[in-house]
C-alpha positions in Angstrom: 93.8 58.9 148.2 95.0 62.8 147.8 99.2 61.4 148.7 98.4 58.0 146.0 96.9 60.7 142.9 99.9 63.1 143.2 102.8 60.0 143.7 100.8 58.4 140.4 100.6 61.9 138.8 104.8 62.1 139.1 105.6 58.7 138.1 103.1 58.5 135.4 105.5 60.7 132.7 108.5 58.2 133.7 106.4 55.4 132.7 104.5 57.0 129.7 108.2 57.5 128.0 108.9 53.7 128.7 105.3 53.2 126.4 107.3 55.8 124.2 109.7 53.5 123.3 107.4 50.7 123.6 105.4 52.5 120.8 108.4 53.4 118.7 109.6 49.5 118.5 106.8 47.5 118.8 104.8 49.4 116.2 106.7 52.3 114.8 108.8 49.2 113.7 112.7 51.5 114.8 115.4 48.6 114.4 116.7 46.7 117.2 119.8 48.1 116.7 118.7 52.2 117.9 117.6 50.2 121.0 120.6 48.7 121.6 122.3 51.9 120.8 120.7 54.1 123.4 121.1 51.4 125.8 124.5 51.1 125.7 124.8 54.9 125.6 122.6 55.5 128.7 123.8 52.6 130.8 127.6 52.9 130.3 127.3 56.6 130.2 124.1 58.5 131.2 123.7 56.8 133.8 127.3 56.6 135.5 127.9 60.4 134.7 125.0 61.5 137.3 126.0 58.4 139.8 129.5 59.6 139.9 128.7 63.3 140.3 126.7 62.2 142.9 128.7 60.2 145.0 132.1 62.5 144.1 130.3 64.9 147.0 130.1 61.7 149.2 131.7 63.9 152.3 128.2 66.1 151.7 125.9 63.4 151.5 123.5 61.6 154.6 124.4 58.5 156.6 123.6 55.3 155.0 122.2 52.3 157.3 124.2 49.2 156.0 121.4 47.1 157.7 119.4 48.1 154.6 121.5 45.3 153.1 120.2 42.8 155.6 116.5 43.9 155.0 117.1 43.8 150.7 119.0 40.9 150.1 117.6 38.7 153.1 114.1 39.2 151.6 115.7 38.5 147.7 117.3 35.3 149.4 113.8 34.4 151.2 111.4 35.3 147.8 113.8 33.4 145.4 113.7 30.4 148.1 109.6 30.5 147.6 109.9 31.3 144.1 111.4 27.8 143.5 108.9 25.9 145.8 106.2 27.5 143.9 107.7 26.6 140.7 108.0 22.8 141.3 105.2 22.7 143.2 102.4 24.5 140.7 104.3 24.3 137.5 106.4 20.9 137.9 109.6 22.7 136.6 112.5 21.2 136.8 115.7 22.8 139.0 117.2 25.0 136.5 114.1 26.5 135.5 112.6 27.1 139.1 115.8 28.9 139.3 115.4 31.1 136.6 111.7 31.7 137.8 112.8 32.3 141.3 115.3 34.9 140.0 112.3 36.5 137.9 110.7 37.3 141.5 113.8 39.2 142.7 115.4 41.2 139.9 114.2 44.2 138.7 114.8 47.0 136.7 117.0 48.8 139.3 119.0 50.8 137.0 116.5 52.2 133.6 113.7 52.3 136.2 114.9 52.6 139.7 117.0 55.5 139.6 114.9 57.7 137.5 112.1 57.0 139.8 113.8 57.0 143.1 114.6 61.0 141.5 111.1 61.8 141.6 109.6 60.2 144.3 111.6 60.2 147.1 114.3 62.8 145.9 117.9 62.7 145.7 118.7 62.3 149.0 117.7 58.5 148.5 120.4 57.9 145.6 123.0 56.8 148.0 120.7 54.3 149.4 120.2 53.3 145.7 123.3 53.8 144.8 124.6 51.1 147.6 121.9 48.7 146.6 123.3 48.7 143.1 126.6 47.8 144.3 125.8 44.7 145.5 122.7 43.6 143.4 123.8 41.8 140.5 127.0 40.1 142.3 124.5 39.0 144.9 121.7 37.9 143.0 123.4 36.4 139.7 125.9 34.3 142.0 122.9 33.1 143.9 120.8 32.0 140.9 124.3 30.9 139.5 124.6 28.7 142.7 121.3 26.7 142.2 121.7 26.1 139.0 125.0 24.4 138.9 123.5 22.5 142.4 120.2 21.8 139.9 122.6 20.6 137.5 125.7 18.7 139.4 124.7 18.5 143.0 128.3 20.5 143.4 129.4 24.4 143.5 132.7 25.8 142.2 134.5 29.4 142.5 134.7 29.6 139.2 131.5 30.9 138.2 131.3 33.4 140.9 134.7 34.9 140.3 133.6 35.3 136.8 130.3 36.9 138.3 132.4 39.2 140.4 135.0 40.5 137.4 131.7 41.3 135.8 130.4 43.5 138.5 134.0 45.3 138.8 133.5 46.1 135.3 130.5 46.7 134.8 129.7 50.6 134.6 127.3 51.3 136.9 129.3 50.0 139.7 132.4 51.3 138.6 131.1 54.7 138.6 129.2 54.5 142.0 132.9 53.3 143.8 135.3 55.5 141.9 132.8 58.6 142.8 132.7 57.6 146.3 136.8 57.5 146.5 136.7 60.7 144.9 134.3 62.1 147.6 136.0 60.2 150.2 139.3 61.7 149.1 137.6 65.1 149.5 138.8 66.3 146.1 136.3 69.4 144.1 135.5 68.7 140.9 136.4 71.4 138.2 133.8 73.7 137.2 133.6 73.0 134.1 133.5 69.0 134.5 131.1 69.0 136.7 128.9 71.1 134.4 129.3 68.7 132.1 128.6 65.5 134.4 125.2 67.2 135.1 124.2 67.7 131.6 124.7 63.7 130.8 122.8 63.0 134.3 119.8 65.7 133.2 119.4 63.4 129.9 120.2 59.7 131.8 116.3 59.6 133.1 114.4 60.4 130.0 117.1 58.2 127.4 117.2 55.2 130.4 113.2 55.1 130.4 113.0 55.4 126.1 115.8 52.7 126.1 114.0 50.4 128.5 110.4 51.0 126.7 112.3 50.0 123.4 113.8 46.4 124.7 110.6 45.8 126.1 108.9 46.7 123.1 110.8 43.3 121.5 108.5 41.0 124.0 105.1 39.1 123.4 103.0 38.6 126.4 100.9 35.5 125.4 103.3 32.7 126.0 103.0 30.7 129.6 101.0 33.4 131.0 99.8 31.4 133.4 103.9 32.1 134.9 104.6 34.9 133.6 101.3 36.4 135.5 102.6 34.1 139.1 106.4 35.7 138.6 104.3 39.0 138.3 103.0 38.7 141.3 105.7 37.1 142.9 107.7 40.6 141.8 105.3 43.2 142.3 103.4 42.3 145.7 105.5 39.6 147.8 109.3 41.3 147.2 107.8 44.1 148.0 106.3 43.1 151.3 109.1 41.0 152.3 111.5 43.5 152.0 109.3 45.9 154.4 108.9 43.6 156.9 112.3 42.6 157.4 113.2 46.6 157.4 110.7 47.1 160.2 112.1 44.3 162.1 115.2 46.1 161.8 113.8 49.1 162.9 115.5 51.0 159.9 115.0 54.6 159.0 112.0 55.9 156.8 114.1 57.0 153.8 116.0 53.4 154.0 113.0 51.7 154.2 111.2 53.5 151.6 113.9 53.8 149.1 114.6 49.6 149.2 110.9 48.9 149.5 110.9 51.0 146.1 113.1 48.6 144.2 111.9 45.8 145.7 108.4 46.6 144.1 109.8 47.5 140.4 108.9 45.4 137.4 110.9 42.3 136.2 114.5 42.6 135.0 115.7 42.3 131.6 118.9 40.7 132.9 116.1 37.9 134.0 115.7 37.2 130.4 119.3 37.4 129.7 119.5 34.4 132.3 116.8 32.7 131.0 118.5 32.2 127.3 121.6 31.5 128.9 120.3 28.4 130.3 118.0 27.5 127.8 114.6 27.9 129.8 111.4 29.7 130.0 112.2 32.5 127.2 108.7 33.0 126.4 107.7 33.4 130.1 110.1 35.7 131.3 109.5 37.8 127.6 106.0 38.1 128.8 106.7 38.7 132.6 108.9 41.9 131.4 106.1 43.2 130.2 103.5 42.9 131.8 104.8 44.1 135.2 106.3 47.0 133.9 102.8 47.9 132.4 101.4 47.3 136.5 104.2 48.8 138.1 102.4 52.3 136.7 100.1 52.0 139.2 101.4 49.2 141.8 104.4 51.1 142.4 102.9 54.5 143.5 99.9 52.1 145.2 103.3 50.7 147.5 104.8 53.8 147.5 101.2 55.3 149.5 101.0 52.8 151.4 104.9 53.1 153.3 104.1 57.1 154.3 106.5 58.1 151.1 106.8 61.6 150.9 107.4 63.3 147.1 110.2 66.1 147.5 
């Protein structure tokens, strides 16, 4: 009870700035567009500043178990494969939408949320582990859900979507910044004084502006529509990912850190990108809207709940 109190007394300011900028949209009424601002600012520079300063001193850093890959995506693959069963089978949905609803049980908030939290609760020493999960995550998981819709849709696959999906990832920030810092580091090159100064001052102010920004998109989201699988995608998210994920890593016999630092993500809230998905195909909006927020608001407590219960140690 004492190790749950003090993991839920250090997550709890990380998730009372995401009702921050719940608050400051959803009933202090800031535009859309401040949201969208900080956002953009955090994920495309916040955020890649401290990744790359991390991984720049990648000579420095601990071992990584690749098989953490096995145990994270194997248990996305397995949980999306459910997801859809459950979908057609409780909610009659048809094949792009159990898609979309499978996805909504394997993407989460990996970046705004997963990083910040990873910082507190099991230090920094898990970042690589994060940071190698990031590099992989959305190629994986959007080419999968990619995948079964066009199958839902044509009974055929092409390249074509998934090449677009990998250009994407190449260019996407986040991922940019986690393989250009680890050539850096790899190459064994210093960073100057004063640049490296000013990559930690950008990666001091990427947890509190991430968590605002996230609170604020959220903060656009109802939570009444299709609750009934919105609350089932919760679950789905919050409890079975979770538990999947640590089986498998057991079964691989990974390390603690590995094993704590995936089971982490794997029991963070839904992923906006989720919604993203679901207007792309025209499906479930209103669900997913609703799923967004309410397991963010659980993950406050389910989150450190996991977190006791896998032996995670704060720093």
């Amino acid at each position: 009870m004492q190790a749950f109190a003090r993991i839920l007394a250090l997550t709890a300011p990380l998730f009372l700035l995401v009702g921050l900028g719940f608050a400051l949209t959803h009933w202090g009424k800031w535009p859309r567009s401040i949201a969208d601002a900080l956002t953009r600012f955090a994920f495309s520079v916040a955020i890649p500043a401290l990744l790359f300063r991390l991984m720049s001193d990648f000579s420095r850093l601990p071992p990584v178990d690749a098989r953490l890959l096995i145990a994270y995506f194997g248990a996305c693959l397995l949980v999306f494969v459910l997801g859809r069963l459950l979908a057609a089978r409780l909610f009659r949905l048809d094949g792009v939408a159990q898609s979309v609803f499978g996805l909504g049980g394997i993407f989460a908030n990996n970046v705004l949320l997963g990083i910040p939290l990873a910082k507190v609760t099991l230090g920094e020493s898990s970042l690589p582990v994060i940071s190698l999960v990031l590099v992989f995550n959305s190629l994986t998981l959007w080419t999968l859900v990619t995948a079964s819709v066009e199958w839902a849709r044509h009974r055929s696959l092409s390249w074509s979507g998934y090449l677009q999906a990998a250009k994407a990832v190449l260019a996407n920030p986040v991922v940019a910044s986690i393989l250009i810092g680890t050539a850096w580091g790899i190459a064994a090159l210093p960073l100057p004084a004063f640049v490296d100064a000013t990559l930690k001052l950008m990666g001091d102010a990427a947890v509190p502006l991430s968590l605002i920004a996230l609170g604020m998109g959220l903060g656009e989201y109802g939570i009444r529509e299709g609750w009934r699988i919105s609350a089932t995608m919760t679950f789905i998210k919050l409890a079975l990912q979770p538990a999947v994920v640590w089986l498998l890593a057991r079964a691989l016999a990974l390390p603690s850190l590995e094993t704590q630092a995936i089971v982490m993500l794997a029991s963070l809230p839904v992923g906006v990108n989720v919604y993203l998905m679901s207007r792309q195909f025209d499906t479930l909006g209103g669900p997913v809207a609703a799923s967004l927020v309410l397991s963010t608001a659980l993950a406050a407590v389910t989150t450190p709940l996991i977190l006791t219960l896998i032996g995670a140690t704060p720093p």
